[in-house]
Backbone as CSV, one residue per row, in Angstrom:
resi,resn,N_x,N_y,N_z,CA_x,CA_y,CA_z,C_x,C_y,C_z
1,UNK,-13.119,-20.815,-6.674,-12.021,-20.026,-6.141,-11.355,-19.255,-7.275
2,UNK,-10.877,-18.084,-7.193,-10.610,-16.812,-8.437,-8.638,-17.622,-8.128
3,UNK,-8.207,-17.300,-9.601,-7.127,-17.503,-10.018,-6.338,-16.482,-9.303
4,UNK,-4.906,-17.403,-8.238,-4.070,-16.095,-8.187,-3.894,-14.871,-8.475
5,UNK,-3.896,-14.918,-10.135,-3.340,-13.535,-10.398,-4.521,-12.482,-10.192
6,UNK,-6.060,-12.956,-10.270,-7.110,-12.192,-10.256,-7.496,-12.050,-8.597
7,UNK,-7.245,-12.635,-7.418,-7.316,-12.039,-6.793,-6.108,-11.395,-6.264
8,UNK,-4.884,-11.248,-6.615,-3.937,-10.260,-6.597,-4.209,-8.885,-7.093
9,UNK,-4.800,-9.072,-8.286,-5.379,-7.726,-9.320,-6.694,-7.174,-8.344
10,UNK,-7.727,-7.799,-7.786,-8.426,-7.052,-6.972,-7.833,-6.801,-5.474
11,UNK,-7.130,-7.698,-5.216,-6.667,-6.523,-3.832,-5.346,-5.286,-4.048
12,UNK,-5.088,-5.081,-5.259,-4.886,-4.110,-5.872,-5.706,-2.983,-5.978
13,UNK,-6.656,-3.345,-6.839,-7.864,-2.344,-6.618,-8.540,-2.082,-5.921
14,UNK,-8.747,-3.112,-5.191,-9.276,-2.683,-3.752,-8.693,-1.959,-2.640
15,UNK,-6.931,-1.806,-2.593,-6.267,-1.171,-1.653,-6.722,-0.070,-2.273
16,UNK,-6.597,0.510,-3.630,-6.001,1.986,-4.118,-7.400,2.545,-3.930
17,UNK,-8.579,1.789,-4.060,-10.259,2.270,-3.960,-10.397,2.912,-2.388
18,UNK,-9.460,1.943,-1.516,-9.441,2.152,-0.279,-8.870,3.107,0.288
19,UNK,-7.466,3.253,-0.054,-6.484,4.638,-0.346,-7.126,5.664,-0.636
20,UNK,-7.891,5.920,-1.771,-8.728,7.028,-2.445,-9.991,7.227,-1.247
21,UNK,-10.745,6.811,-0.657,-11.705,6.711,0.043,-11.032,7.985,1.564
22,UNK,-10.199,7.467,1.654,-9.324,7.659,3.125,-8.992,9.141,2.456
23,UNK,-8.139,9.093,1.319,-8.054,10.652,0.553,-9.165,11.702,0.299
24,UNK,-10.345,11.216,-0.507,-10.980,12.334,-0.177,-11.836,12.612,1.135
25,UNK,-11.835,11.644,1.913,-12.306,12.048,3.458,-11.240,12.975,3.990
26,UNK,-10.241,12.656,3.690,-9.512,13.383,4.155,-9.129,15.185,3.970
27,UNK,-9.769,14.577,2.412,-9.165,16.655,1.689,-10.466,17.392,1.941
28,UNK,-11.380,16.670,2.372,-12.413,17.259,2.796,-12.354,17.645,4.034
29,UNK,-11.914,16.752,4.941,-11.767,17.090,6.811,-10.456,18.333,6.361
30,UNK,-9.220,17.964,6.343,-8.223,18.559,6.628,-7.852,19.590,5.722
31,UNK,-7.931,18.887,4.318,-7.814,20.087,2.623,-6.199,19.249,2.293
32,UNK,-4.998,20.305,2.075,-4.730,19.676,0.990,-3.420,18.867,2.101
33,UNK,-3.025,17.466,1.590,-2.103,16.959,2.439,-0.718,17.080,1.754
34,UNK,-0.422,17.826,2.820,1.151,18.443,2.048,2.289,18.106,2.773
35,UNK,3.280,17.307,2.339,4.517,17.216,2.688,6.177,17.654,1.852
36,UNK,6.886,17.844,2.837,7.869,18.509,2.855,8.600,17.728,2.421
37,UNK,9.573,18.054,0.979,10.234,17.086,0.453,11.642,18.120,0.333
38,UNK,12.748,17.997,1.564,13.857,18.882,1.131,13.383,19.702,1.269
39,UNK,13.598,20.996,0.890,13.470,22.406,0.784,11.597,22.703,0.197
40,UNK,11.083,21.896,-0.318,9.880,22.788,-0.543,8.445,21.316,-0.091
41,UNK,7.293,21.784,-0.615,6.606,20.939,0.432,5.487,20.708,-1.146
42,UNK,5.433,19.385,-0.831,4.312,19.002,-2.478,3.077,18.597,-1.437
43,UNK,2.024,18.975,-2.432,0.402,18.561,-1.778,0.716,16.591,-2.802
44,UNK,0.178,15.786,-1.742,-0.257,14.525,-2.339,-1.552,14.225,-3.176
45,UNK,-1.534,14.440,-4.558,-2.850,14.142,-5.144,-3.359,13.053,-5.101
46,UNK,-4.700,13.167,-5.710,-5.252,10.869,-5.651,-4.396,10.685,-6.699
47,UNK,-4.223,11.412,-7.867,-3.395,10.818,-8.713,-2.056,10.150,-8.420
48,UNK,-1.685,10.601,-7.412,-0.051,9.792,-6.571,-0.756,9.001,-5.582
49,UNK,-1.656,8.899,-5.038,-2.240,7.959,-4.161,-2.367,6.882,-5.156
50,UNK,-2.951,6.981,-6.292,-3.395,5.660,-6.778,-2.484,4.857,-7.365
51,UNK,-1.389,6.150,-8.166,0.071,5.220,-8.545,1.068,4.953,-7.645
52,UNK,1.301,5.396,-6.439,1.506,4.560,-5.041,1.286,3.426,-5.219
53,UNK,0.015,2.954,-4.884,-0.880,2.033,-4.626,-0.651,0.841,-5.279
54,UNK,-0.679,1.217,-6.980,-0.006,0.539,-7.779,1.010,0.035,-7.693
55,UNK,1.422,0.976,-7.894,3.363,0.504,-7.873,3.665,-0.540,-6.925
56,UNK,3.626,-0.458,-5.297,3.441,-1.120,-4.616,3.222,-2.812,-4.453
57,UNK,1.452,-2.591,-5.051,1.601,-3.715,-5.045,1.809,-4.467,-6.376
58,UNK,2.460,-4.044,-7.513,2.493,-4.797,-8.142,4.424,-5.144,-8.123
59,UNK,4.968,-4.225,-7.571,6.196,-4.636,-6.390,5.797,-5.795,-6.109
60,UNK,5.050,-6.026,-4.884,4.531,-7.202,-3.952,4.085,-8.576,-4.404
61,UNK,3.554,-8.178,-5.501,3.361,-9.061,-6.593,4.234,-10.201,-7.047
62,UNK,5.222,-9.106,-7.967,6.371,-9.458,-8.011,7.256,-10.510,-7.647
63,UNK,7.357,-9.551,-6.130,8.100,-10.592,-5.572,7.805,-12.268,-4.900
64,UNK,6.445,-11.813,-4.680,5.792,-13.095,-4.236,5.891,-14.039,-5.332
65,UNK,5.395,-13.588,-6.888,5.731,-14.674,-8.051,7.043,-15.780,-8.047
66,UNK,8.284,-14.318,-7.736,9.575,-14.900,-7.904,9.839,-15.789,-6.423
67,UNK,9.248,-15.767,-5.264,9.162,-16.391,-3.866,8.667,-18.252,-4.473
68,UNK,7.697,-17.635,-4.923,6.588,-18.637,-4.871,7.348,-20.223,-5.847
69,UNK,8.275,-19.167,-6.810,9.111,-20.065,-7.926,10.251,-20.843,-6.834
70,UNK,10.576,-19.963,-6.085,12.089,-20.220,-5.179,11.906,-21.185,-4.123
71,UNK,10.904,-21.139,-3.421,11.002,-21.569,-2.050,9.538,-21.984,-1.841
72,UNK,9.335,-23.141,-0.870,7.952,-23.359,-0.269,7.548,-22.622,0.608
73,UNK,8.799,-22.238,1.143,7.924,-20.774,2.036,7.697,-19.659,2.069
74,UNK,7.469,-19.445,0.221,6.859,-18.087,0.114,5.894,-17.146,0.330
75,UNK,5.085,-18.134,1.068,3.622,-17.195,1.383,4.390,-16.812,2.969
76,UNK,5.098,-17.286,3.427,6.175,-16.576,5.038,6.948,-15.885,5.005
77,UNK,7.589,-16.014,3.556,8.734,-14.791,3.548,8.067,-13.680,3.305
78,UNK,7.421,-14.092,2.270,6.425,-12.979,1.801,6.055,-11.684,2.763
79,UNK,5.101,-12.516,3.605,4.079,-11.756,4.677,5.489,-11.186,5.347
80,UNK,6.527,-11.574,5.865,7.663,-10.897,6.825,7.970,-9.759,6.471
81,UNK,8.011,-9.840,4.926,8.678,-9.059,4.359,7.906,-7.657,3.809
82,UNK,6.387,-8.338,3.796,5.608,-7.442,3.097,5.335,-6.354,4.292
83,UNK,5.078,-6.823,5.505,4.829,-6.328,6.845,5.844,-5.046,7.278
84,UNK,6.962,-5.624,7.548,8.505,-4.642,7.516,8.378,-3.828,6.521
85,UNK,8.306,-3.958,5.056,7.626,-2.779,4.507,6.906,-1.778,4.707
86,UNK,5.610,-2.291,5.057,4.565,-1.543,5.747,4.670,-0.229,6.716
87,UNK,5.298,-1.444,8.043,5.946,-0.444,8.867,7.329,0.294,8.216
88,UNK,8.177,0.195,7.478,9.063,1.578,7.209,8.337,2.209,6.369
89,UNK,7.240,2.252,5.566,6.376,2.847,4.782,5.922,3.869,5.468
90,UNK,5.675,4.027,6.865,4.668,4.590,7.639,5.422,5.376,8.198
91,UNK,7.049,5.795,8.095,7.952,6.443,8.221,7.831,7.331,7.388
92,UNK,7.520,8.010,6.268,6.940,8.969,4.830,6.282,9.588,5.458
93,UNK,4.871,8.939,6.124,4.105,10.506,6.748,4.591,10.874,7.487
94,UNK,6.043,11.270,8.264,6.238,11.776,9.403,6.595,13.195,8.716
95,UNK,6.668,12.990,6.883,7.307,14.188,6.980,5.724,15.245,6.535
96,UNK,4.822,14.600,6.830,3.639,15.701,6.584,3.645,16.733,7.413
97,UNK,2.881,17.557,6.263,2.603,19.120,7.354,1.034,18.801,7.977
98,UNK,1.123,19.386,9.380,0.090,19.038,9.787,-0.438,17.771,10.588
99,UNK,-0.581,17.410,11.602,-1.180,16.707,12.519,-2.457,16.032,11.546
100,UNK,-3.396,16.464,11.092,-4.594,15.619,9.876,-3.851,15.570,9.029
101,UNK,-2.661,15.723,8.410,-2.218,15.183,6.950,-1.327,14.019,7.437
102,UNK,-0.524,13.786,8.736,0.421,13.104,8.962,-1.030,11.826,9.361
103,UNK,-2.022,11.748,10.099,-2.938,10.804,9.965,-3.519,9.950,9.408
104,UNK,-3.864,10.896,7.937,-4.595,10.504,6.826,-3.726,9.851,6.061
105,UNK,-2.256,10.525,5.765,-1.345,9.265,4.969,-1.257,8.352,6.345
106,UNK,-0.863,8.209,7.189,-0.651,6.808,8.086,-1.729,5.579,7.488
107,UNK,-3.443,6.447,7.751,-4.269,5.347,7.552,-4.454,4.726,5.753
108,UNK,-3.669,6.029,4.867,-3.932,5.352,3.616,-3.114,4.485,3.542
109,UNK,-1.645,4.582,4.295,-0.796,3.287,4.177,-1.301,1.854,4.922
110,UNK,-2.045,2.450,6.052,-2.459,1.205,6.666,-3.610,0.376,6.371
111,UNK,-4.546,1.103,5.231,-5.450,0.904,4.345,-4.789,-0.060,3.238
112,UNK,-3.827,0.511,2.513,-3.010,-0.471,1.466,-2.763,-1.738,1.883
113,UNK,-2.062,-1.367,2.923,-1.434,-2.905,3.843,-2.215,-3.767,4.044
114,UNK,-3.542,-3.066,4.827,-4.496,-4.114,5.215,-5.011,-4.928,4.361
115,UNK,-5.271,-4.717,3.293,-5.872,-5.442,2.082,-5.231,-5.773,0.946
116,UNK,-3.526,-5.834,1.001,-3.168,-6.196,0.443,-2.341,-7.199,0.920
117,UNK,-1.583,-7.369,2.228,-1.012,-8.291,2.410,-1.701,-9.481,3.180
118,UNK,-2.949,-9.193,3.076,-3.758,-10.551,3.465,-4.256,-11.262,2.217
119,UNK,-4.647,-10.260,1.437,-4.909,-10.825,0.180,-4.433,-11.757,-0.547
120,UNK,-3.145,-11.314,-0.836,-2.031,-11.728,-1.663,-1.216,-12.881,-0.518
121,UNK,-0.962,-13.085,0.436,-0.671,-14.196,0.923,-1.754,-15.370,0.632
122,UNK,-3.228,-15.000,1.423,-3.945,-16.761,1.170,-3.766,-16.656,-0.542
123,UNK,-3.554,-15.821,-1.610,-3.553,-16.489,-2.827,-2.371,-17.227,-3.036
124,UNK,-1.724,-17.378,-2.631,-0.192,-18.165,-2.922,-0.629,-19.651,-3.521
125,UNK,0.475,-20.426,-4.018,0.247,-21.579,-4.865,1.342,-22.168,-3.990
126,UNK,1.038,-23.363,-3.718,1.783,-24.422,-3.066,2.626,-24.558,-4.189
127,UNK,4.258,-24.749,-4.042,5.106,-25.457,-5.097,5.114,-26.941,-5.443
């Protein structure tokens, strides 16, 4: 069985591989996915897909470490919490331009999610 932190680190890489996958299917179907931030509208590169991705879960990470120190029921708070994330996460693509750009971020978020908050829960350590 792989050490916590190493399968945390691959469903890391595995969300953002997954993220990226969903991205260039996507800039290929649709082209460039552009959302409206305030007054002007930025295209999403993989390069912000992947430090997304990152950031995220090493957020998730995070907090699960400091859970895991606190409470026995950190692999529950965790998942509650990681989930509710998820879904207000999926609130961001609404501001895409475009019907295929508002899609393609939905499924890269739901791509992240999927493989990361299953991941990172069964790795938890009993206190």
């Amino acid at each position: 069985m792989k050490s916590p932190a190493a399968t945390r680190a691959l469903a890391i890489v595995g969300a953002a591989i997954g993220a990226i996958l969903v991205w260039v299917i996507a800039d290929q179907a649709v082209g460039d996915l552009n959302v409206k931030t305030g007054d002007s509208t930025q295209t999403v590169s993989i390069v912000a897909v992947v430090l997304t991705v990152v950031f995220a879960g090493l957020i998730g990470w995070g907090l699960l470490a400091i859970l895991e120190r606190a409470t026995a029921k950190a692999r529950t708070i965790w998942t509650v919490v990681a989930v509710v994330f998820l879904v207000l996460s999926l609130l961001g693509p609404v501001g895409a331009v475009g019907t295929g750009a508002k899609v393609s971020l939905l499924l890269m978020h739901l791509v992240a999610g999927a493989v990361i908050i299953p991941l990172f829960a069964r790795s938890t350590t009993p206190r």
